[in-house]
OpenMM code with the backbone's topology and positions (N, CA, C; nanometers):
from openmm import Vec3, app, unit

residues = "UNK UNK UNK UNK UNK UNK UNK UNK UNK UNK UNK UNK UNK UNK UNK UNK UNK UNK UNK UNK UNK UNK UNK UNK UNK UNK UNK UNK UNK UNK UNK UNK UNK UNK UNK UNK UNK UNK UNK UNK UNK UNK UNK UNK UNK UNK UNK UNK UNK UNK UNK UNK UNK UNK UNK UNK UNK UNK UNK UNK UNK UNK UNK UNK UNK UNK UNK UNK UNK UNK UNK UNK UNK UNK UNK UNK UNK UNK UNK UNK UNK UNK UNK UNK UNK UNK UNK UNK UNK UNK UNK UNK UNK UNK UNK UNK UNK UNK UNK UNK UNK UNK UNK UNK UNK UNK UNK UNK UNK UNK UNK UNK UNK UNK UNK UNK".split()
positions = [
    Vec3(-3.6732, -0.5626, 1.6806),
    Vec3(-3.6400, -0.6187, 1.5503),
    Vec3(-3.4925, -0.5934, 1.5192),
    Vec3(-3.4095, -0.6899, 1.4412),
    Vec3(-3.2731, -0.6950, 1.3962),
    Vec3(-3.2561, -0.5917, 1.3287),
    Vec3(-3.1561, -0.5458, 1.3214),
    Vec3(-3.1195, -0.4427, 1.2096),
    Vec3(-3.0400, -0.5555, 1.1094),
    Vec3(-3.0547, -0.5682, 1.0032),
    Vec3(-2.9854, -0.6577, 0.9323),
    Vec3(-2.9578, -0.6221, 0.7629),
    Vec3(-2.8216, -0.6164, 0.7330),
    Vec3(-2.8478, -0.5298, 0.6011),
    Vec3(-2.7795, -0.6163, 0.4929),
    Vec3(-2.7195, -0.7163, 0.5429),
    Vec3(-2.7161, -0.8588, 0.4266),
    Vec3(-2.8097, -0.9465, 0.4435),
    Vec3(-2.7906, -0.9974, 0.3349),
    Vec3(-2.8816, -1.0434, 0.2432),
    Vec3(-2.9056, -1.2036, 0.2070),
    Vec3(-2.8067, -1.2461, 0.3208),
    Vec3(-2.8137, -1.3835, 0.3338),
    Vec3(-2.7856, -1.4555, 0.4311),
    Vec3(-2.7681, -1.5664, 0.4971),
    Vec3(-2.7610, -1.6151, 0.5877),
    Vec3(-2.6123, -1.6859, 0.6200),
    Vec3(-2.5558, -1.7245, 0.7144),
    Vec3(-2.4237, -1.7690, 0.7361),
    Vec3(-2.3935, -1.8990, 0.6534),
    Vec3(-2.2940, -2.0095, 0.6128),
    Vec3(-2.2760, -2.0806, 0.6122),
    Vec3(-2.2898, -2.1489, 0.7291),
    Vec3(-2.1357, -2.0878, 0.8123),
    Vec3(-2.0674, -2.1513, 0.8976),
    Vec3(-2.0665, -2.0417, 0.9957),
    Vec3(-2.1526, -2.0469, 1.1032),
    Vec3(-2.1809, -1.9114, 1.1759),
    Vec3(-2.0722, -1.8939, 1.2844),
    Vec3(-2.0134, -2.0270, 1.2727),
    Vec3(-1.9291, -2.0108, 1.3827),
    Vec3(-1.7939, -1.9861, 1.3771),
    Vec3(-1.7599, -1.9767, 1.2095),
    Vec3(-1.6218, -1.8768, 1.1418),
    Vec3(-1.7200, -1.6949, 1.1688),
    Vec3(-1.8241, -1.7362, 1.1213),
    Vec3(-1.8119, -1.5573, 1.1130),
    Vec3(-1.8478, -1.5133, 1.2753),
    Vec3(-1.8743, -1.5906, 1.3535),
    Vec3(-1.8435, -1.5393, 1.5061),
    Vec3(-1.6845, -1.5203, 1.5635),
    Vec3(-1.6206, -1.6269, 1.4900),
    Vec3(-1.4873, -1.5790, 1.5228),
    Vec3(-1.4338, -1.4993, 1.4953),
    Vec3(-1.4838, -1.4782, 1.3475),
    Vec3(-1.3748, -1.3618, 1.2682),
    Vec3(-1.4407, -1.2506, 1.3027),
    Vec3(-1.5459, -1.2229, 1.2974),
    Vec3(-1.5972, -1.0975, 1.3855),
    Vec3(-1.5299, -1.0636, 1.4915),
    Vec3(-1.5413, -1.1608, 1.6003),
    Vec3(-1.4595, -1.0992, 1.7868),
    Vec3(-1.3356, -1.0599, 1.7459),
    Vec3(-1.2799, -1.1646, 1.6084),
    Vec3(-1.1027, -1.1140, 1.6020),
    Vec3(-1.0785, -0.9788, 1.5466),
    Vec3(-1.1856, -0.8894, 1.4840),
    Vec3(-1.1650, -0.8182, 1.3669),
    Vec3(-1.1587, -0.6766, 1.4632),
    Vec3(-1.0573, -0.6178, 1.4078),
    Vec3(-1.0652, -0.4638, 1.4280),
    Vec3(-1.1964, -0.3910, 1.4462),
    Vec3(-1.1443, -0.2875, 1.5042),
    Vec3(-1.2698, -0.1833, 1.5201),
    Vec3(-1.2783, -0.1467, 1.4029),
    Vec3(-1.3541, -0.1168, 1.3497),
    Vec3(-1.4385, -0.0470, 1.2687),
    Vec3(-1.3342, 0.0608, 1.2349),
    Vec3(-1.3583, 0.1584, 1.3022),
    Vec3(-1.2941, 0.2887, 1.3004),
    Vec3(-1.1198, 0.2936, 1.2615),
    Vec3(-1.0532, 0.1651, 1.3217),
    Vec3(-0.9289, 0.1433, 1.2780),
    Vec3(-0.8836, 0.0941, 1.1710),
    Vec3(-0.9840, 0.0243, 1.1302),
    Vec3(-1.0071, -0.0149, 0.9752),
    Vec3(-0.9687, 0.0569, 0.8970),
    Vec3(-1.0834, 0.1900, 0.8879),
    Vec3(-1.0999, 0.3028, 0.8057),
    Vec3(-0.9513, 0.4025, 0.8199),
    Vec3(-0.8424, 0.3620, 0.9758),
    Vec3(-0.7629, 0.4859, 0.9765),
    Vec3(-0.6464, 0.3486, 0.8908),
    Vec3(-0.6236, 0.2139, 0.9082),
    Vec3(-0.5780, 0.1371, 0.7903),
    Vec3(-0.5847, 0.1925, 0.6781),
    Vec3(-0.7254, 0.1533, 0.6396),
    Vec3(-0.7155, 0.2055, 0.4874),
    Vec3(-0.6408, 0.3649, 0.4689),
    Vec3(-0.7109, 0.4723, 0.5496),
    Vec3(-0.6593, 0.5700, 0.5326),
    Vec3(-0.4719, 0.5798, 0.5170),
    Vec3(-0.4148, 0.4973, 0.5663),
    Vec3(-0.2495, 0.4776, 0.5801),
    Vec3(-0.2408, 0.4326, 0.4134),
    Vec3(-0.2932, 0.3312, 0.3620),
    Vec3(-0.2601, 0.2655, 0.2836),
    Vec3(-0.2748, 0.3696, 0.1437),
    Vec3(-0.3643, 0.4552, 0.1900),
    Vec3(-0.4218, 0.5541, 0.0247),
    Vec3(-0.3221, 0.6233, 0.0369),
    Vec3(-0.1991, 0.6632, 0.1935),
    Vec3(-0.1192, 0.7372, 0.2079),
    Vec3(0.0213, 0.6645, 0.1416),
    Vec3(0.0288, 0.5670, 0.1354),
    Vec3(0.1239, 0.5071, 0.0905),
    Vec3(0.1245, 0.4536, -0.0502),
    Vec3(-0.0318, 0.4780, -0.1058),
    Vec3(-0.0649, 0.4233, -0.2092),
    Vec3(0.0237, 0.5442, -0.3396),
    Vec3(0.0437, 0.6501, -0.2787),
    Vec3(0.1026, 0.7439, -0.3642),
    Vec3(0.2168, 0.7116, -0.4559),
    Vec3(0.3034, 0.6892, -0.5661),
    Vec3(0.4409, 0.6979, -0.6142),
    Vec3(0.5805, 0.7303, -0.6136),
    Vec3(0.4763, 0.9092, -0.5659),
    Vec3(0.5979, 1.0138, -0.5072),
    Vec3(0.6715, 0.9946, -0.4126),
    Vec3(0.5341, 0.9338, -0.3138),
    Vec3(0.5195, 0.9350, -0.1633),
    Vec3(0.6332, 0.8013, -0.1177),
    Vec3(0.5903, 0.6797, -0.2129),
    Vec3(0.6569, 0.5727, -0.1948),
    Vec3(0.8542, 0.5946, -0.1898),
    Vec3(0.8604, 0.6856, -0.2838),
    Vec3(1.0057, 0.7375, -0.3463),
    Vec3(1.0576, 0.7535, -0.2675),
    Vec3(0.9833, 0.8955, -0.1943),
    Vec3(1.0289, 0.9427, -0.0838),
    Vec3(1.0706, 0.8661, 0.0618),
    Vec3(0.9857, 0.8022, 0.1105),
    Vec3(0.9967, 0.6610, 0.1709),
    Vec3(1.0764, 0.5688, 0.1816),
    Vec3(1.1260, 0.5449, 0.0313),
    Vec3(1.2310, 0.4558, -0.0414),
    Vec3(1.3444, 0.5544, 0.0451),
    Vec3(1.3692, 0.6737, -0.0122),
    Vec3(1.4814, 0.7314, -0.0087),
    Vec3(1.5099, 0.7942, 0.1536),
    Vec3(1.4097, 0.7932, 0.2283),
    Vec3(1.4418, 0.8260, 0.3874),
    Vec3(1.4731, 0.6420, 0.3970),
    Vec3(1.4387, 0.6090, 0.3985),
    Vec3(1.4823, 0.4829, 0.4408),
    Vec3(1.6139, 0.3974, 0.4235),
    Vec3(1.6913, 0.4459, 0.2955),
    Vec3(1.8012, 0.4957, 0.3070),
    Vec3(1.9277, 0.5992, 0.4210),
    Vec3(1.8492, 0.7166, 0.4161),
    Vec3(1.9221, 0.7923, 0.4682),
    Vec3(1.8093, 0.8902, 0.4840),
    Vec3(1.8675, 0.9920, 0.6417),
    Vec3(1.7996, 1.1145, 0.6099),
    Vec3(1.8144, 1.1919, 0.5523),
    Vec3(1.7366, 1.2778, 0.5055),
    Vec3(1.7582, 1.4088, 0.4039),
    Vec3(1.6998, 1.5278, 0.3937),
    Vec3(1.7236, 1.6504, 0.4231),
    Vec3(1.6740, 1.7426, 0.3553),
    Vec3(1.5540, 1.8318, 0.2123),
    Vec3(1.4836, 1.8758, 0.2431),
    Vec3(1.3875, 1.8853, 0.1126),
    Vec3(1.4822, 1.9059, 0.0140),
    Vec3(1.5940, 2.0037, 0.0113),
    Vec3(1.6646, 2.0071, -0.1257),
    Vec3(1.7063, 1.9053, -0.2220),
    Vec3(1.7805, 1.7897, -0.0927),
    Vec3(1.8445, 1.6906, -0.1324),
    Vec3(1.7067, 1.5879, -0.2244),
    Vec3(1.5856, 1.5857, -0.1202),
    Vec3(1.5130, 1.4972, -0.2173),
    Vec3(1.4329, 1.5288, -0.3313),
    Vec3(1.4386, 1.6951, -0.3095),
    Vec3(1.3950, 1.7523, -0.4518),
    Vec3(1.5092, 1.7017, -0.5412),
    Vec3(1.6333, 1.7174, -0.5287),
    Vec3(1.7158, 1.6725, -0.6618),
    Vec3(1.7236, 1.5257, -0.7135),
    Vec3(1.7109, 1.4399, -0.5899),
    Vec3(1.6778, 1.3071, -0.6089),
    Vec3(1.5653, 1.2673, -0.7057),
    Vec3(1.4956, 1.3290, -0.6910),
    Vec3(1.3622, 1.2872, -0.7389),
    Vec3(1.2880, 1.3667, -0.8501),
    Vec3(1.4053, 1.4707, -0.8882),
    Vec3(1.3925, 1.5600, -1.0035),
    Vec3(1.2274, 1.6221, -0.9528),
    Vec3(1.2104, 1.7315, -0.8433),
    Vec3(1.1223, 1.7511, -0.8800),
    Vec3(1.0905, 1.8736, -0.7893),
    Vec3(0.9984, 2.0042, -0.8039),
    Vec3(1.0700, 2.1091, -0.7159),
    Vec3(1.0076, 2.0853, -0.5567),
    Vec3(1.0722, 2.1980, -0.4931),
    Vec3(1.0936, 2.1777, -0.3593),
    Vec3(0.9341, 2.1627, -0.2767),
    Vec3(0.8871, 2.2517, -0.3420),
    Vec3(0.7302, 2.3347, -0.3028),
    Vec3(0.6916, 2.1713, -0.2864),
    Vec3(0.6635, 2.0910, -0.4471),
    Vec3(0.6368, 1.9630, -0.4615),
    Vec3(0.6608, 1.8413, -0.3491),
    Vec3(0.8100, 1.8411, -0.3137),
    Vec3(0.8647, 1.7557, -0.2303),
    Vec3(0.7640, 1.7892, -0.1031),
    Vec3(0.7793, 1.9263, -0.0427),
    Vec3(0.7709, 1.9799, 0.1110),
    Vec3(0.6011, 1.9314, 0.1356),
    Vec3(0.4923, 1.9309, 0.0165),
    Vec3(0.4042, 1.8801, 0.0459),
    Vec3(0.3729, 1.7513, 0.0453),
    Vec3(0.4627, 1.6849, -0.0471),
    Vec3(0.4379, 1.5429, -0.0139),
    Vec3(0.5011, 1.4822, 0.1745),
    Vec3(0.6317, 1.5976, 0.1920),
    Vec3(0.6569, 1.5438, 0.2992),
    Vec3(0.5415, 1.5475, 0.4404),
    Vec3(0.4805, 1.6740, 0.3909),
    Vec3(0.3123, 1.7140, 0.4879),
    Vec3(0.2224, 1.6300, 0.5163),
    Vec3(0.1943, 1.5545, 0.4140),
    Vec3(0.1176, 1.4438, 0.4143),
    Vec3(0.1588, 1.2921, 0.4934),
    Vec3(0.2957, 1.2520, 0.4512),
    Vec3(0.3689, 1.1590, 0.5385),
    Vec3(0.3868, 1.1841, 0.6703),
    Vec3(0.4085, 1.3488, 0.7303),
    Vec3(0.4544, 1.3748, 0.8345),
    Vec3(0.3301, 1.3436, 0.9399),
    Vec3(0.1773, 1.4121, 0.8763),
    Vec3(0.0878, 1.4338, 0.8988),
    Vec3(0.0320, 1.2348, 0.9502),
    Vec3(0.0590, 1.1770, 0.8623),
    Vec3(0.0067, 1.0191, 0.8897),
    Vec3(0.1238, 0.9816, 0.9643),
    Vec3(0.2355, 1.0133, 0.9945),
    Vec3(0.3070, 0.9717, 1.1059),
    Vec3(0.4055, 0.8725, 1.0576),
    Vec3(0.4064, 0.8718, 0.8761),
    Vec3(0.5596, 0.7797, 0.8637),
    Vec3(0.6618, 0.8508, 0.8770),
    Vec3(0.6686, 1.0045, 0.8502),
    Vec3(0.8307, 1.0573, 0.8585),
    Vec3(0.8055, 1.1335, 0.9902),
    Vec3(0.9711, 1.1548, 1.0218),
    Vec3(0.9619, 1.2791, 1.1299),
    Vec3(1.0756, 1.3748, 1.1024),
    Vec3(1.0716, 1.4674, 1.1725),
    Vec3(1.1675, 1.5665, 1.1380),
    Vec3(1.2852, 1.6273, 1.2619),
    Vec3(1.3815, 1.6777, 1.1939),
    Vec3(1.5049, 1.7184, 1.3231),
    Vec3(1.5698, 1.8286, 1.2371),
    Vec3(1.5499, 1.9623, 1.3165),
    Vec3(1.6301, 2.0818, 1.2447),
    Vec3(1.7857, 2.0711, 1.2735),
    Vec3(1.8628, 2.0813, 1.1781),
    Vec3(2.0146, 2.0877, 1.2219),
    Vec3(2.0526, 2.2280, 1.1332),
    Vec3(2.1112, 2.3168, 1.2418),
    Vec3(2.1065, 2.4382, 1.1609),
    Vec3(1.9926, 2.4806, 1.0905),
    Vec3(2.0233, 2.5130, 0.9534),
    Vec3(1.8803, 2.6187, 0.8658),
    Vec3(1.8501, 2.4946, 0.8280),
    Vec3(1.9223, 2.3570, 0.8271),
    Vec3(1.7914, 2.2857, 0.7174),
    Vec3(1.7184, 2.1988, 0.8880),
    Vec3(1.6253, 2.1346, 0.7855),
    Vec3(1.5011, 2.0781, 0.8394),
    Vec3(1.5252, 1.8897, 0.7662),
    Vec3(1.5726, 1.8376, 0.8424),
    Vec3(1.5899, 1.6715, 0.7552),
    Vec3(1.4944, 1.5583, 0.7855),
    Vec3(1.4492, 1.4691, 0.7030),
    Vec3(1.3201, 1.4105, 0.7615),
    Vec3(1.4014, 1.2517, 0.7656),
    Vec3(1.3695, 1.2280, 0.7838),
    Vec3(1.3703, 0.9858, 0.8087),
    Vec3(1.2479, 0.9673, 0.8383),
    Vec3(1.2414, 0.8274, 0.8608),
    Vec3(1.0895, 0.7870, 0.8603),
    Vec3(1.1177, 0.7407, 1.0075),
    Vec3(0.9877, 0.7443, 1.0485),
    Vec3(0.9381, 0.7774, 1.1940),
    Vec3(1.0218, 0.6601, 1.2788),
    Vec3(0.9794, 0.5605, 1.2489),
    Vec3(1.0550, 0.4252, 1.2971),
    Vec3(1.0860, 0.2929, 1.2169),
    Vec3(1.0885, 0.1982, 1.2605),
    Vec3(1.1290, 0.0654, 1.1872),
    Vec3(1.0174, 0.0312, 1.1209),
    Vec3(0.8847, -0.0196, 1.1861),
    Vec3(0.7688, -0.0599, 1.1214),
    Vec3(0.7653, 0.0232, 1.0041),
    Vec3(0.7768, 0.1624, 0.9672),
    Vec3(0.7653, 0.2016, 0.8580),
    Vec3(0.8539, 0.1376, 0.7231),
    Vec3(1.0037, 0.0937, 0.7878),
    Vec3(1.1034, 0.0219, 0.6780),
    Vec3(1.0425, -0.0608, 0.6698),
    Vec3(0.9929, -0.1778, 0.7531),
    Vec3(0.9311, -0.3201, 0.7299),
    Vec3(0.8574, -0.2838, 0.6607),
    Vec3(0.7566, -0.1999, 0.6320),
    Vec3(0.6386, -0.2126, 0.5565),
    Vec3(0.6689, -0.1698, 0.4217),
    Vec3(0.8049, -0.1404, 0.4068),
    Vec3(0.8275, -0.1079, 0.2875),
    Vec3(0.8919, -0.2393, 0.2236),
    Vec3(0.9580, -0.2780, 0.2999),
    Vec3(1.0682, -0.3859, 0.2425),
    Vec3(0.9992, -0.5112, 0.2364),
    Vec3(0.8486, -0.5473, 0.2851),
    Vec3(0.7438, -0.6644, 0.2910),
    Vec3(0.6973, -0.6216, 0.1814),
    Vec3(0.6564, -0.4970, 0.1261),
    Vec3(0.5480, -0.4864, 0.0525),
    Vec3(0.6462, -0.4741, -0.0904),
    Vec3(0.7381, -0.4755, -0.1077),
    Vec3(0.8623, -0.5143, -0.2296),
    Vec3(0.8797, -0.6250, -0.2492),
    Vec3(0.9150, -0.7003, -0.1129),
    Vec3(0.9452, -0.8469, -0.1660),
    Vec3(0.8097, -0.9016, -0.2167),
    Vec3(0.7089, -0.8543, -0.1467),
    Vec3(0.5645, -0.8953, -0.2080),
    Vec3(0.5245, -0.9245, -0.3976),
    Vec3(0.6007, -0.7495, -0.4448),
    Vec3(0.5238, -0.7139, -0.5501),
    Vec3(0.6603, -0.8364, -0.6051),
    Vec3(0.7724, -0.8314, -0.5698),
    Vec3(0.9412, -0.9179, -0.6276),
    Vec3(0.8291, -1.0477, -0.7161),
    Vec3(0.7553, -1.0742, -0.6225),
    Vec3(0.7541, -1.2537, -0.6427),
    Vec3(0.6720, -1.2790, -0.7291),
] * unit.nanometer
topology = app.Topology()
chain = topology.addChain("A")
for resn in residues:
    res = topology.addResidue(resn, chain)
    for name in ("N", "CA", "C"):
        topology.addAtom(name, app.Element.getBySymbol(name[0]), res)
């Protein structure tokens, strides 16, 4: 017997056969969404904004962003942790940028997005 847990039948069975074979795994879905709740943040976005600019130091983006360091260093944990920023010690400080380009694109798509 089917396992079947909707509740209705296809229209057009042969869009939802396609879009099915085309569709992500499952599991990558969920690590999608998971990116997006990561980006869904304010702070997080700021921060983002402002490596994407330039790299910087926790001090520097604590003052940027008026807000203390402790604050900054965990938001940077979380970004570092999902893989948009990375880090390079020069001397005592520790400076982050964002990991690569796809991370700017996804910033600068999802602006002109909200622009229009």
């Amino acid at each position: 017997m089917e396992n079947k847990k909707s509740d209705c039948e296809a229209v057009n069975i042969e869009i939802v056969n396609k879009v099915k074979f085309n569709m992500p795994d499952i599991k990558k879905l969920y690590e999608l969404s998971d990116f997006f709740k990561v980006m869904g943040d304010g702070t997080r976005i700021q921060l983002l904004w402002a490596l994407e600019e330039s790299e910087m130091c926790v001090g520097d983006l604590a003052v940027l962003l008026d807000m203390t360091k402790s604050a900054i260093s965990h938001q940077l944990k979380v970004l570092r942790m999902a893989k948009l920023v990375r880090t390079q010690k020069k001397g005592k400080n520790v400076y982050y940028s964002l990991d690569d380009n796809h991370v700017q694109k996804i910033l600068e798509y999802a602006l002109e997005h909200v622009k229009e």
